[in-house]
N, C-alpha and C positions, 0 to 999 in steps of 0.2 A: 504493500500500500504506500509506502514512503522508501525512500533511497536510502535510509538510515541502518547504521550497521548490527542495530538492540531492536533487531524484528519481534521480537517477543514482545518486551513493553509499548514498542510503537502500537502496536495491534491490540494490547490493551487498552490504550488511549483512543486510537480510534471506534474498537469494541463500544467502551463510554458513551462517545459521541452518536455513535448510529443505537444505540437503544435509550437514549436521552430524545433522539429523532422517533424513534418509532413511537414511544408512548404518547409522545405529544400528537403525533399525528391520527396515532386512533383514538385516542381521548377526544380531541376535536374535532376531527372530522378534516384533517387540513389534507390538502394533493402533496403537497412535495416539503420536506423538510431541509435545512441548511447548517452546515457545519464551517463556519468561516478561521481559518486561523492568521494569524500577521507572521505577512512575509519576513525573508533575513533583510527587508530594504528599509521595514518599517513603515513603508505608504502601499503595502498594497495587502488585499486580505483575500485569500487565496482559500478556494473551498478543497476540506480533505472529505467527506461526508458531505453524498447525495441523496436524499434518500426519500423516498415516496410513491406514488402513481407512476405506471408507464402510460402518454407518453410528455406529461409533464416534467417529470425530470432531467429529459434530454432540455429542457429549454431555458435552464438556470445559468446565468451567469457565473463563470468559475473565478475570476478574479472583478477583485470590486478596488476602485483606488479606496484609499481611505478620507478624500477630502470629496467625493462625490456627492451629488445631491441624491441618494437613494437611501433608502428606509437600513437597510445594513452600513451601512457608514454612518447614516446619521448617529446610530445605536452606540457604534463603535466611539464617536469623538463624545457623545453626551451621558456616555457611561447611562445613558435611560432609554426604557423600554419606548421603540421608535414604531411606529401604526401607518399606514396609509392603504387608500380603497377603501375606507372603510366610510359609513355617513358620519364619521364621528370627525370633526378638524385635523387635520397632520400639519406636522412645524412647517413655517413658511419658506419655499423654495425648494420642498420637495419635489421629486421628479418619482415616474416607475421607470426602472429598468428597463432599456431601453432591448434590451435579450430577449426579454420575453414578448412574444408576440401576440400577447393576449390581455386580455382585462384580469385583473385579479385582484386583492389583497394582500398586505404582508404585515405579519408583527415579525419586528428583530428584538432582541435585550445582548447584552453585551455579558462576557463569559468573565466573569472577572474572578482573583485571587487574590493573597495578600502580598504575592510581588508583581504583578500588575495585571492589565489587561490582554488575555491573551486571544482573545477575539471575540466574536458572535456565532449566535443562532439565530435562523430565519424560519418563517414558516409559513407558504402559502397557499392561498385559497382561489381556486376557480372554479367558476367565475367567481366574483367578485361577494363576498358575505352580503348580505342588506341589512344585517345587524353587528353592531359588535359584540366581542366576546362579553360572557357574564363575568360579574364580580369575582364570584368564586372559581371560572376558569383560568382571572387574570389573576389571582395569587397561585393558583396550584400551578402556572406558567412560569412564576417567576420563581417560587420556591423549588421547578425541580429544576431553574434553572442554577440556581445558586447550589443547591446539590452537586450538580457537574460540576461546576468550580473547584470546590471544594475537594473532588473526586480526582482532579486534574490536578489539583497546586498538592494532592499526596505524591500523585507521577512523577513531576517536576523534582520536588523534595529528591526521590528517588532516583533522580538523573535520565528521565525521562524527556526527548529533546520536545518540545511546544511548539517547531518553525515546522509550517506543512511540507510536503512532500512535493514531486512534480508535477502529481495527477492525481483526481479525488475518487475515489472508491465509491460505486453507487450501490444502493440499497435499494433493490424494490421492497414496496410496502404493498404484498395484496390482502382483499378482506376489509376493508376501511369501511366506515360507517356508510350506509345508501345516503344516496344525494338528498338532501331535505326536501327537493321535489317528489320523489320513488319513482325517478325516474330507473329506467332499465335498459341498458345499452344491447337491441333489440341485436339481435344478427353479428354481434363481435364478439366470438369465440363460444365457449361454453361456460356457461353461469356456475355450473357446480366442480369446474376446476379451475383453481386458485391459477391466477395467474396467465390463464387462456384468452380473456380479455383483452388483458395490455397488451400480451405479443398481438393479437391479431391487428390491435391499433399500429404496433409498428410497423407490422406486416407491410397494410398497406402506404403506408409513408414510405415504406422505404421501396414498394415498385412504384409508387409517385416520384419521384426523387428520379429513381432510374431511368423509367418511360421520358419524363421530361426533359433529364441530360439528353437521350439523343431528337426530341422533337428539335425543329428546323424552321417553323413556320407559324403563325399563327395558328393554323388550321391543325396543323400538327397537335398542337398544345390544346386547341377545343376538343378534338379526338380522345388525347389525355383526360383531359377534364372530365370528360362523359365516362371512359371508361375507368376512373381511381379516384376521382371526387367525386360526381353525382350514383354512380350504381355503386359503391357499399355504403354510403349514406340510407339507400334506399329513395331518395329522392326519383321523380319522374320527369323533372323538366330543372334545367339550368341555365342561369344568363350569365354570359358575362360581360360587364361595358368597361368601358378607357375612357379616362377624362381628359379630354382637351377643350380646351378653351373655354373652359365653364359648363360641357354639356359632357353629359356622358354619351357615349356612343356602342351601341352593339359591335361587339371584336367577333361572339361566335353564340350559339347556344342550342341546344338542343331539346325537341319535346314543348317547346314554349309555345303559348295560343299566340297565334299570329297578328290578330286585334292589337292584344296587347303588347307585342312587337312591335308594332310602328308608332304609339304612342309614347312609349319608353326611348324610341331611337332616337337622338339626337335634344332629346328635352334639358331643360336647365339644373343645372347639380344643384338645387336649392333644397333647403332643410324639411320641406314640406311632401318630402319623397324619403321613405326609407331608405331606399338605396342608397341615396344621393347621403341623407344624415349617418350612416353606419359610416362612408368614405371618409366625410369632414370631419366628426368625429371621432375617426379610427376605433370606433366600436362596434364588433358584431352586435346584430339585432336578430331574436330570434324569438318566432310569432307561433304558440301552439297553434293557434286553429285563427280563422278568417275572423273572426269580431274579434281577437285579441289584437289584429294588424289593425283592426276601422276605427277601437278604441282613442290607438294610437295615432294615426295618417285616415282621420276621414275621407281622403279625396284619394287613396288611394288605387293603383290602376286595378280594375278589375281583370283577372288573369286564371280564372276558375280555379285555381288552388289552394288547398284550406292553409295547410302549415308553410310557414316559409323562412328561411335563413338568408341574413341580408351580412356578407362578408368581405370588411373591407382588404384590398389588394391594396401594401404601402409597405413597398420593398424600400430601404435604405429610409425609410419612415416616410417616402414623399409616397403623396396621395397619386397611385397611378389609377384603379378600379373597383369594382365588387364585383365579387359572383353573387350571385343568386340562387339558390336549393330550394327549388318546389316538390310539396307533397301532397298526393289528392286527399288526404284524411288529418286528421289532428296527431298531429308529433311533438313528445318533448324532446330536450335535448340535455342530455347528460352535462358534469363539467368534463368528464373526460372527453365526452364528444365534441362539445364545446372546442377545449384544447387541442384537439385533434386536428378541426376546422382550421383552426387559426393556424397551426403547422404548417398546414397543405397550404395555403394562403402565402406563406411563408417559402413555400419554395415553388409557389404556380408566381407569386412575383418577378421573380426573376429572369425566369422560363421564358413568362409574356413580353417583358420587358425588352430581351436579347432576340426573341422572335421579331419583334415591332423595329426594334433598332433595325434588324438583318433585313427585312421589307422595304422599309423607307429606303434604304442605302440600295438594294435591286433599283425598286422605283427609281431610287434618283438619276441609278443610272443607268437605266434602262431609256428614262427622257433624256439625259444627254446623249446616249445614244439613238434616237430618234434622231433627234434636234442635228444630227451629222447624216443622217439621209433624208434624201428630197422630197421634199412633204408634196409634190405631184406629180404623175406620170404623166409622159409625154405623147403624144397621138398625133397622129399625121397623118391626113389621107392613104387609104390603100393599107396600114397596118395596125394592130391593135394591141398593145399591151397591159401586162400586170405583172405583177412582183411581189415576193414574201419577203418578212425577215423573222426571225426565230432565235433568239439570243439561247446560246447551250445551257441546261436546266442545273449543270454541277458546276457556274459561274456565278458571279453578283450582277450577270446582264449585263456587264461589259463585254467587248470585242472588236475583230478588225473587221467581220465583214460589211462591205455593204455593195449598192447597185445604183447606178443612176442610167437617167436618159437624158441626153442633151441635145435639143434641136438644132440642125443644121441648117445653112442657104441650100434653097432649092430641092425643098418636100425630102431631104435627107436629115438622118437622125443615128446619133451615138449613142448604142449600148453596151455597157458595162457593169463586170460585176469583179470586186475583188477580194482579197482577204489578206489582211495586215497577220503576222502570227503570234501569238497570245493570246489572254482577253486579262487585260489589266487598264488602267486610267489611259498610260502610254500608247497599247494599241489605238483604243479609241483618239486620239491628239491625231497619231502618226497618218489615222486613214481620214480624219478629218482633212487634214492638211493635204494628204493624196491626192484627196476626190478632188479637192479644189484644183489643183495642179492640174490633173488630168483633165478637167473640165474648162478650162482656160485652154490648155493645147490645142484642146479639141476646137472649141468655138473660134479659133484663128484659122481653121480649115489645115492643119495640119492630117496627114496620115495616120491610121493609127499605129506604124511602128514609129513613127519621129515621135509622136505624143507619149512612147512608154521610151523611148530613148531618153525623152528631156525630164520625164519624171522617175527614173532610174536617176540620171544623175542627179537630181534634187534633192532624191531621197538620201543620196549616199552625201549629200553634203549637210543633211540633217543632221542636230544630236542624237542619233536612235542606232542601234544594232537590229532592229526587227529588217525580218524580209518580207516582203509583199508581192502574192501572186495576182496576176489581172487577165483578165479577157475583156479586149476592145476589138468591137465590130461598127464601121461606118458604112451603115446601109442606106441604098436610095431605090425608096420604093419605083422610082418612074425605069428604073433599068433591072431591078431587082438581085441588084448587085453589093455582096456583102464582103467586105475590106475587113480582113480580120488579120489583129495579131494576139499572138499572147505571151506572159512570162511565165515560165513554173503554172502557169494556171489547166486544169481540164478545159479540155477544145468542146465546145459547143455542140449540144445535142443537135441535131437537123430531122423532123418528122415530115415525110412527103406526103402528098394528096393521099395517094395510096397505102400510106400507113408505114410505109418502109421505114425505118429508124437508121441512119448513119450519123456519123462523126470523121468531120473532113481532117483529112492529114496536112498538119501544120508543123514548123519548124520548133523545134524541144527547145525553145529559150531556156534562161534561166531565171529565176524570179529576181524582182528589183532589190535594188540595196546590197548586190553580192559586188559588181564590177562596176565602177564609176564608165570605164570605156565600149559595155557591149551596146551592141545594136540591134535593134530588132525589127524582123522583117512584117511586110504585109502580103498577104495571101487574099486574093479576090477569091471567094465562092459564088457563083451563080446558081439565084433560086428561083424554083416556078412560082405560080403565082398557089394559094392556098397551103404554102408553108408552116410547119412552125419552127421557130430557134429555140433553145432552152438553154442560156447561162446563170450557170451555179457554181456554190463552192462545196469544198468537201464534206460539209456537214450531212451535205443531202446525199452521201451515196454511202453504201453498209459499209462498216467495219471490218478490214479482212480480217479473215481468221487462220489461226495459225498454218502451215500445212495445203493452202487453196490456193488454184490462181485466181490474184483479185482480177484479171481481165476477165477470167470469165463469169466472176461475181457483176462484174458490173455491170457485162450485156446484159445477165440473166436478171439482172435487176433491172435495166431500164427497160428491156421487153415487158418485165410483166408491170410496169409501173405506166405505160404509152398502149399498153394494148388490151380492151378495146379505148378507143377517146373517148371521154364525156363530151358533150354538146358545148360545150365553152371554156376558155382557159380559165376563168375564174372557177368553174368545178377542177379544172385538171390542178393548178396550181394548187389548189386543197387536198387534192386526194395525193399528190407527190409529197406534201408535207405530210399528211397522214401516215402516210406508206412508212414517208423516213423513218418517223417516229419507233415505228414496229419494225424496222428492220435495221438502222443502228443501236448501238450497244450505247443505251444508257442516255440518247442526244449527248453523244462526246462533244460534239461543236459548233458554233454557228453555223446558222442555215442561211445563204443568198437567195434568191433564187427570184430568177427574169424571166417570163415567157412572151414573147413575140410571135403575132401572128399577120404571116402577110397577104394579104387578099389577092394582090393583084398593081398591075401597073395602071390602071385605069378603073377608079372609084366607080365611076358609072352615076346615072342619075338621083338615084337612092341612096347615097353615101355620103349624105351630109351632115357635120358637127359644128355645136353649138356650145357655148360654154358662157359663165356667169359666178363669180365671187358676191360673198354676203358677209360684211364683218360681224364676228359675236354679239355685238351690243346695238345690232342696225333691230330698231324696233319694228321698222316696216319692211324685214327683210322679206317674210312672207307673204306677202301682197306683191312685193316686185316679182317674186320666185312666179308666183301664179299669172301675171302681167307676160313674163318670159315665156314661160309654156304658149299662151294661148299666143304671142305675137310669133313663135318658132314656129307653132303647126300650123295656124294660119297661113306662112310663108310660106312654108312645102305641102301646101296643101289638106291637112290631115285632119279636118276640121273636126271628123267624128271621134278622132282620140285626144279630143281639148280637154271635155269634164272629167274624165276617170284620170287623166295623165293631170291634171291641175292638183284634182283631189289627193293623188296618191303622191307627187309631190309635197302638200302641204304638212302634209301629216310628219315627213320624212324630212322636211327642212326645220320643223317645230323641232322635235324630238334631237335632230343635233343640235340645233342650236341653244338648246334647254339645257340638256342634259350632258353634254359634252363639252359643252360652253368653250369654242374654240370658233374660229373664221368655216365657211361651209362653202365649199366648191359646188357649181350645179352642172352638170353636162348632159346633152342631148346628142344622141348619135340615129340618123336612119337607115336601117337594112330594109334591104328588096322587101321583106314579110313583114317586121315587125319593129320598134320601138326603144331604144334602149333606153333609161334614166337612170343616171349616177352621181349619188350626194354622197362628197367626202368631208370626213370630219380629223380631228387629230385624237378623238377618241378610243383607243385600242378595243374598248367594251364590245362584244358581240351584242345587237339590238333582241330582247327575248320577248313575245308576245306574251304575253298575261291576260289569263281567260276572264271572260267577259261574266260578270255578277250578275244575279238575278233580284238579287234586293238593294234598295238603298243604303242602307247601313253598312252591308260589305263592300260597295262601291267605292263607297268613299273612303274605304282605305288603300285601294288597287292601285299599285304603283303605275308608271308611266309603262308604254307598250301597249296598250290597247291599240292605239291608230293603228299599230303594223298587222292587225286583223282583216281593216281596210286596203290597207295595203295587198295582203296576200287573198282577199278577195275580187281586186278586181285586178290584179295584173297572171298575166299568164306562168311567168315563174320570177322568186326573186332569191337575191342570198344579200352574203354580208363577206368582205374578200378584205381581209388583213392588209395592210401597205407596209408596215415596219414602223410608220410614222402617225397612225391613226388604221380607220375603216374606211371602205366605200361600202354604201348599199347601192345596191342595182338592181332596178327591175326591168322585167322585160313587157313589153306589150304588144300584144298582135293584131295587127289589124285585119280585123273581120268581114270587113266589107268587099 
């Protein structure tokens, strides 16, 4: 128990001290008893003797300074018996310990002899007593306290050392008197063997504890929650919210009445809400049954639950959240169970905390990563494109790939796609800086080998060691002629009318940033007209495997990924990202990925496009949007698809600009048959329909999405197509007539 070399009298001394602990605790009724002795430094009081309830005594503070404002140091300097939690006044400027993560009570008295003070005894209560101790408790407290003294200064006499050891010796205490409620800790271990209880209480702390080390995510950590806080509680529904800026906000929760979901979400952390007072005041609130909560919080949300436990989250003591513990029937709660709560709380703080940090910091740079690809695709008579990006899932959302299109003189257009190697702050700087370069070479009508010539040397005159692979193609729809070079990069898929799949043979450069002096060529491919191109980086092709050839992985991957087509590149580009998904190992890396489609050297009379910008804050954007529609079809004639193409605009220009709150691109495209409309936003959210209410009362809690019902009622087919930089939705419409 101590590092001292009279193991026999030390263990006596301590013997002492833990059955001086025990009696008091089952005399009282206390959770956890305290054995304090003074350090060799003289300011600090170091506990040797723990001893009480599992699993309050893991939560005791082991050293105390001795000038502290806590109920055991007070004890210790006023030589008198020190009180707080209690309704009874404590000396002024007392604090709780700040260790303990729960409400409670404590009396300390100081252990004194006739050559001095050799420490304290502590003893506490959870929850918190509502009475103080009686008269006759508080002398038989201090007479068996002065007893120990007495017991000790014969030790000492005896050469017996009084300076504690390293580490304190705990003692469980089972069997303690039932909780003055009778209450009964329903479902935690067996009642009729001593001590089955508290291990099961640690039990699950300690796979909470564990599960939570490896969660990753917020989502992660809800999953936890549900499966080692809310199901052995016995509870049926739990919330849990994050205070920012005054409101709390739903992080995750499970089983919760959805009414009272949106009510709850985003409301104001004011004291007139359980939740919100349990947070402020860092006190759990726990409500047996539904009028015990209306007593309390008249206005409280109605949420069909009878019993409820309202649990503040306040890791490093800042107010981060509460969970919430619903029960369909009336529950009490134990102190053990109580203490248990506040544990879990205690190490779900942290969790949440380091999850929410690791999110925001994806998020942030996941938008800086945006923010370095081109928030528009580029369209030119006769061809049509779309583009993915896919940040790799075991990154914080940084990396080097990206893709742009740069319009050229004369109905010609640059695509590219490249990949910087890493994903750290750097990659993303080095491929910003790239794209720029390369997109400047280009729009001077250089070639595309001079344009990766003079950004190889650029690169190499950069501070960076990274290399950078590229595919630059300058196509011009009116010849159907495609100028390609590359560095280190995979050469361009090629799909013919007929479905055939090739990839043209080009010169094995090297990727940029190795040789300030190489040069790199360009290779003209000629294409028919109903092509398509597909440049990518390596993220989108499998993982070879030990032992194969990866050429033949690749064919075999790109055949069955191109065959059969879907009806439009926006289905193809999803299902290529889908595919990758399931067929590399793990998304090891960023995903580029360009698809061009080229119709033809000659649009024809049906192959007209229209376009139109709306800023976030234009109040009349939607009026202009509708003004456009009907002045476009009127133009090209299409008078009978003004009202349903008005309408289904409306709805889809509102909802960006609502809910996405960003600038909204509008485009209009005509084919031979049918109708394209494309509103882009920089909102990455897919748009999700939400079924339509049959009563009042539920309606009006139904999130946004109903219009896209509208939408996919009167248009022929629609989706929603990822850009790296936001969404487009697109519908199609056919004309009938």
């Amino acid at each position: 128990m101590t590092d001292q070399t009279d193991t026999c009298t030390t263990l006596h001394r301590d013997s002492a001290l833990a059955e001086t602990l025990r009696d008091v605790i089952e005399q009282l009724g206390a959770n956890t008893g305290l054995a304090y002795l003074l350090a060799d430094d003289d300011h600090t009081l170091r506990s040797v003797i723990i001893g009480g309830a599992q699993p309050a005594i893991y939560t005791m503070p082991e050293r105390v300074a001795t000038d502290a404002p806590y109920a055991t140091a007070a004890a210790f300097r006023s030589g008198q018996m020190t009180t707080a939690g209690f309704p009874t006044p404590h000396p002024p400027g007392l604090k709780f310990a700040s260790r303990i993560p729960f409400p409670y009570s404590v009396v300390a008295l100081p252990i004194d002899t006739d050559h001095g003070r050799l420490g304290t005894i502590a003893f506490v209560w959870v929850p918190p007593r509502t009475h103080f101790l009686r008269a006759d408790d508080v002398a038989w407290l201090k007479e068996k306290t002065e007893a120990l003294g007495r017991t000790l200064q014969a030790m000492a006499d005896r050469g017996v050392d009084m300076r504690p050891g390293t580490k304190p010796a705990l003692v469980p205490v089972y069997g303690r008197r039932p909780d003055p409620a009778g209450s009964v800790n329903i479902g935690w271990g067996l009642p009729d063997c001593p001590g089955s209880t508290e291990v099961s209480f640690m039990y699950q702390i300690h796979q909470l504890a564990a599960e939570l080390n490896e969660a990753t995510s917020v989502s992660d950590v809800m999953a936890v929650t549900r499966q080692r806080i809310m199901t052995p509680f016995g509870a049926t529904a739990f919330l849990v919210h994050i205070l920012k800026d005054g409101r709390l906000w739903v992080a995750g929760h499970s089983d919760y009445p959805s009414v009272a979901l949106r009510l709850l979400h985003g409301a104001a952390a004011t004291p007139h809400r359980p939740d919100a007072d349990a947070l402020l005041t860092r006190t759990p609130l726990y409500f047996v049954d539904r009028s015990t909560l209306l007593n309390a919080y008249p206005h409280a949300v109605d949420d069909d639950l009878e019993a409820t436990a309202y649990l503040p989250i306040t890791p490093h003591r800042q107010r981060l959240g509460v969970c919430t513990l619903g029960f369909p029937h009336p529950r009490t709660f134990s102190s053990e169970e109580q203490a248990v709560a506040m544990l879990m709380m205690d190490l779900l703080g942290p969790a949440l905390e380091r999850a929410t940090l690791t999110e925001n910091a994806r998020r942030l740079a996941e938008n800086l990563q945006n923010k370095l690809l081109p928030r528009d695709l580029v369209e030119v008579p006769g061809m049509i494109t779309t583009a993915r990006y896919v940040p790799a899932s075991s990154t914080a959302g940084l990396g080097g790939d990206w893709y742009d299109m740069i319009p050229l003189p004369g109905g010609r257009i640059a695509l590219v796609v490249g990949d910087v190697e890493g994903h750290s702050i750097e990659s993303s700087v080095v491929m910003g800086q790239l794209r720029s370069a390369v997109r400047a070479y280009a729009t001077e009508g250089h070639s595309p080998g001079i344009v990766l010539t003079r950004a190889n040397r650029l690169l190499n005159e950069l501070d960076t060691d990274l290399m950078v692979t590229c595919c630059l193609i300058n196509f011009d729809t009116t010849t159907g002629t495609a100028e390609t070079a590359i560095a280190g990069h995979p050469a361009p898929l090629i799909r013919t009318h007929e479905g055939a799949l090739t990839s043209p043979r080009l010169p094995a450069d090297i990727p940029l940033g190795v040789n300030p002096d190489t040069r790199y060529a360009t290779t003209d491919i000629p294409l028919a007209p109903d092509t398509t191109l597909f440049l990518y980086t390596n993220g989108l092709t499998p993982t070879p495997q030990t032992g194969t050839d990866s050429d033949t992985d690749t064919d075999l991957w790109a055949q069955t990924l191109l065959a059969p087509p879907p009806p439009s590149i926006e289905k193809l580009a999803d299902l290529l990202i889908q595919r990758a998904s399931v067929h590399t190992t793990a998304h090891h890396d960023d995903v580029a990925l360009l698809i061009a489609h080229y119709e033809g050297p000659v649009p024809g009379p049906n192959r007209r496009i229209t376009r139109m910008t709306f800023h976030r804050h234009d109040l009349r954007a939607v009026k202009t949007a509708r003004q456009f529609i009907t002045d476009s079809l009127h133009t090209w004639g299409l008078d009978d698809l003004i009202d349903s193409t008005q309408l289904v605009t409306s709805e889809i220009v509102t909802n960006a600009l609502i809910h996405a709150d960003s600038d909204v691109d509008l485009r209009l495209r005509e084919y031979p048959d049918h109708l394209r409309l494309e509103v882009r936003d920089t909102d990455p959210t897919p748009p999700i329909p939400t079924a339509i209410t049959l009563t009042a009362e539920t309606s009006q809690h139904t999130e946004h999405g109903r219009g896209l019902h509208i939408v996919d009622a009167l248009s022929t087919e629609w989706g929603n197509a990822p850009t790296g930089r936001g969404k487009t939705i697109w519908v199609d419409i056919y004309n009938t007539t």
